[in-house]
N, C-alpha and C positions, 0 to 999 in steps of 0.2 A: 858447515857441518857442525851439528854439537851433540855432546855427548855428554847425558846424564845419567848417572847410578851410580853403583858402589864399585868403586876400583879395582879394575880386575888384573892385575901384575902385566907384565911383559904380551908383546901381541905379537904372535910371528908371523912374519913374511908382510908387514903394513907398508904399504904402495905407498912409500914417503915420495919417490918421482912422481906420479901419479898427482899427487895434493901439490909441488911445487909448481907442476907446469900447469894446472889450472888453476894456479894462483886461490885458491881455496883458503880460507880462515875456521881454525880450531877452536872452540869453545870448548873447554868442559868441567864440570863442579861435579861436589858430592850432591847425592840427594839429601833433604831433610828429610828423612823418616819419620823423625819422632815427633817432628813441627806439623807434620801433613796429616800424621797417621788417623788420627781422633777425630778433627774436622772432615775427611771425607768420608771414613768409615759413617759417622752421622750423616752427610748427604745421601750415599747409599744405600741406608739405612729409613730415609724419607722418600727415597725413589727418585732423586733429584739426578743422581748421577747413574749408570746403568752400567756398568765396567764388564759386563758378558760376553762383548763383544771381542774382546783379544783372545778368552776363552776355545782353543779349537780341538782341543781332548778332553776327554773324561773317563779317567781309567779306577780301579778300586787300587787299593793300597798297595794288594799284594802284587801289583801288575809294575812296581815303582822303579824295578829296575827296567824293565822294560823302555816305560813313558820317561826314562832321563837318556835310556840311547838314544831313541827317536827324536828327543830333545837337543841330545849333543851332536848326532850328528844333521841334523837340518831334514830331517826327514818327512815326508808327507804334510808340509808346511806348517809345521807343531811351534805355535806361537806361547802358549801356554797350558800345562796341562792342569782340571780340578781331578786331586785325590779324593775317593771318600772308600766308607771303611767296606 
């Protein structure tokens, strides 16, 4: 298993028996943000890369509280939502 992004504090209830008895190996790093951000934005941006795909809502702005419950609680398999105004 690995685990990348930005550190998100304390994890409750993490099946620590669970990863011992299948003998399981932990990775996990910060992201480079600032390293990645400009070169992919530019492939993107030539068509090279097409990132739509994790894409599974699209709400307007004023809907934001909404699209963060739906989001925080694992609702209607809400991988990422696009805001617009």
């Amino acid at each position: 298993m690995s685990v990348a992004g930005v550190y998100g504090g304390f994890i409750d209830k993490f099946p620590m028996g669970a990863i011992v008895n299948r003998s399981l190996t932990i990775k996990s790093g910060q992201t480079h943000v600032h390293r990645y951000m400009r070169p992919l934005m530019e492939r993107i941006e030539r068509r090279e890369i097409d990132p739509t795909f994790v894409i599974t809502h699209r709400m307007k702005l004023n809907q934001a509280a909404d699209g963060y419950d739906i989001f925080s609680n694992k609702e209607d398999d809400c991988m990422k939502i696009v805001m617009t105004p």
